[in-house]
C-alpha positions as CSV (number, residue, x, y, z in Angstrom):
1,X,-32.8,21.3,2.8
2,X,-30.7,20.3,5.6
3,X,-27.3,21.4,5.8
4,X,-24.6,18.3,5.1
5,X,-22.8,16.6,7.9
6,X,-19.2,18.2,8.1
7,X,-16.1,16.2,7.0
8,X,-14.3,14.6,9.9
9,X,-10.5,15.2,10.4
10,X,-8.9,12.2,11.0
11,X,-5.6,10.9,12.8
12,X,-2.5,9.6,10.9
13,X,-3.5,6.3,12.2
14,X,-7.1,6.2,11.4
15,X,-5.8,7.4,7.8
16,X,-3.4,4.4,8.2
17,X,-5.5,1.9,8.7
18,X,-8.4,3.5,6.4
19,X,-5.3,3.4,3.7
20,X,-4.4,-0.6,4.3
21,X,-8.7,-1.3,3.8
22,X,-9.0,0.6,0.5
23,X,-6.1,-1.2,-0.9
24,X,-7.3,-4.9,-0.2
25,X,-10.1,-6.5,-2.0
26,X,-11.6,-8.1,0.8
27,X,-12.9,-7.0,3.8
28,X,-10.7,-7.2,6.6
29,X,-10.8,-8.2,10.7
30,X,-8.8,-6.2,13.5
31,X,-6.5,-9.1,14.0
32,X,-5.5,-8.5,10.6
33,X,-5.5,-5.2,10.4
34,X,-2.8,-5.6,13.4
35,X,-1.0,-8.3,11.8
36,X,-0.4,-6.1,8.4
37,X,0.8,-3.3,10.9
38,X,3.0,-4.9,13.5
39,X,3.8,-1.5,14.8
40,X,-0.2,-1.6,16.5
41,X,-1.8,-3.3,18.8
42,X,-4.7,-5.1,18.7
43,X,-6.7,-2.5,21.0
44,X,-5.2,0.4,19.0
45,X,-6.7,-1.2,16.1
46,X,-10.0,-1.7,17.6
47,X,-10.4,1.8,18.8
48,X,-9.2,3.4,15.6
49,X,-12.1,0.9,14.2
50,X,-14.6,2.2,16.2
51,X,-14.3,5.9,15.4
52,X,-14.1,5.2,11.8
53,X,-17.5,3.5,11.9
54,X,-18.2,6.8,14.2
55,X,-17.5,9.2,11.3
56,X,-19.9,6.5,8.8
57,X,-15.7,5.9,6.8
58,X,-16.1,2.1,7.2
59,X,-19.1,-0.3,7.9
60,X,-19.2,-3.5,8.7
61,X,-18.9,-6.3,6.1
62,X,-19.9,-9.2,7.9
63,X,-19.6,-11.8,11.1
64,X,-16.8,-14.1,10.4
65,X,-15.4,-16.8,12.3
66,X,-11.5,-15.8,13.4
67,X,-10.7,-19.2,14.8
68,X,-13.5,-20.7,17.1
69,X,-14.5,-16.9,17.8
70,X,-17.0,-14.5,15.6
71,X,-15.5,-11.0,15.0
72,X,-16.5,-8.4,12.5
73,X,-15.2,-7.5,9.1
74,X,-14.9,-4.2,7.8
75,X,-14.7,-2.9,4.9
76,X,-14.4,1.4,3.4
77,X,-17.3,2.9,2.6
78,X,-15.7,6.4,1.1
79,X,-13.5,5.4,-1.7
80,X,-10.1,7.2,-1.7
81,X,-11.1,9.6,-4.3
82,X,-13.4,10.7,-2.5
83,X,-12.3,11.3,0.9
84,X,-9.1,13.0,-0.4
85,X,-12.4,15.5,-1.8
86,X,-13.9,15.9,1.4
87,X,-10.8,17.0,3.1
88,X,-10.0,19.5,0.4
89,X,-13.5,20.9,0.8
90,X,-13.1,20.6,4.6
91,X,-9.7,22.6,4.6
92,X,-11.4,24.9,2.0
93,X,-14.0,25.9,4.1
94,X,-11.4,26.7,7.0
95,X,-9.6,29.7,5.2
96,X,-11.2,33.0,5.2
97,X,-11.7,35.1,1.7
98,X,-11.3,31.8,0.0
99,X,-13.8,32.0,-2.7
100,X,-15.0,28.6,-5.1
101,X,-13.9,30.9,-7.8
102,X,-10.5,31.1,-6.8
103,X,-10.1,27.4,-5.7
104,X,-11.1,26.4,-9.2
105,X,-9.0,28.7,-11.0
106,X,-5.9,27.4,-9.2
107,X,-6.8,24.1,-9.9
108,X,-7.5,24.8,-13.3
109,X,-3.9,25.8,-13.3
110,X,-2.8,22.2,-13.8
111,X,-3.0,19.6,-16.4
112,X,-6.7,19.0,-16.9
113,X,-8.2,16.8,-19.8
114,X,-11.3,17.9,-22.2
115,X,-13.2,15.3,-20.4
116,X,-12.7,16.7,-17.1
117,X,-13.7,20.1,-18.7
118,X,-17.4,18.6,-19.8
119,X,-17.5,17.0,-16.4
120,X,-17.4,20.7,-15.5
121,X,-19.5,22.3,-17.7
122,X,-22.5,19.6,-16.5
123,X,-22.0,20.4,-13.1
124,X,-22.1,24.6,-13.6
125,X,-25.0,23.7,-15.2
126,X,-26.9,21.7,-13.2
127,X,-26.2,24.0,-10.0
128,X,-27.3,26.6,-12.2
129,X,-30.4,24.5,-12.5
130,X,-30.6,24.2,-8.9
131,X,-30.5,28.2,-8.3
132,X,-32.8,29.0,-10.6
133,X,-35.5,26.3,-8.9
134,X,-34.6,27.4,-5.2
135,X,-35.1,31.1,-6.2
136,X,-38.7,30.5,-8.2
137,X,-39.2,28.7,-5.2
138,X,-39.4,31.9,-3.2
């Protein structure tokens, strides 16, 4: 099985702009992007742009007209749920004697509903499932 890509760290301002395309519900264009955040330019945008499609964190939506031109549209392709996951499983994995164990008991630590309990309970169970196939594999 091959190993999963890692979790890029991002910048403050790719986290920015990734933040301003999650909460629109339509795909957006760089000279947007800059108009929303007058504090960037147009190039800034661009670039952060690029190295979110780099890290596979945006695609693009479409080819649109922006006046007479034809630029691209982008839109998320991580929801925000889940890419606040993967940096908690990337910062997880950066602390020695950190076990899973211990991670979920500190979560379990705060408010959690029954739901969230079953949701759980499937998932112990189905990576037990797993285990058990990998090691009859052998």
């Amino acid at each position: 099985m091959p190993k999963k890509q890692p979790f890029q760290k991002i910048t403050n301002r790719e986290l920015e702009i990734l933040q301003l395309l999650w909460h629109t519900d339509h795909p957006l264009i760089a000279s947007e992007i800059a108009a929303l955040k007058p504090d960037l330019t147009i190039n800034t945008v661009q670039a952060v742009l690029r190295n979110l499609l780099k890290y596979k964190y945006i695609e693009v939506a479409d080819i649109v007209y922006s006046g007479t031109v034809l630029t691209r549209s982008y839109r998320p392709v991580i929801t925000e749920q889940d890419f606040g996951v993967s940096q908690v499983i990337r910062d997880f994995h950066s602390f020695d004697g950190l076990s899973v164990p211990r991670l979920v008991a500190g979560l379990l630590n705060e408010p959690i509903t029954s739901d969230e309990i079953s949701q759980l309970e499937t998932m112990i169970a189905q990576q037990k499932e797993r285990l058990k196939q990998r090691e009859s594999e052998k």
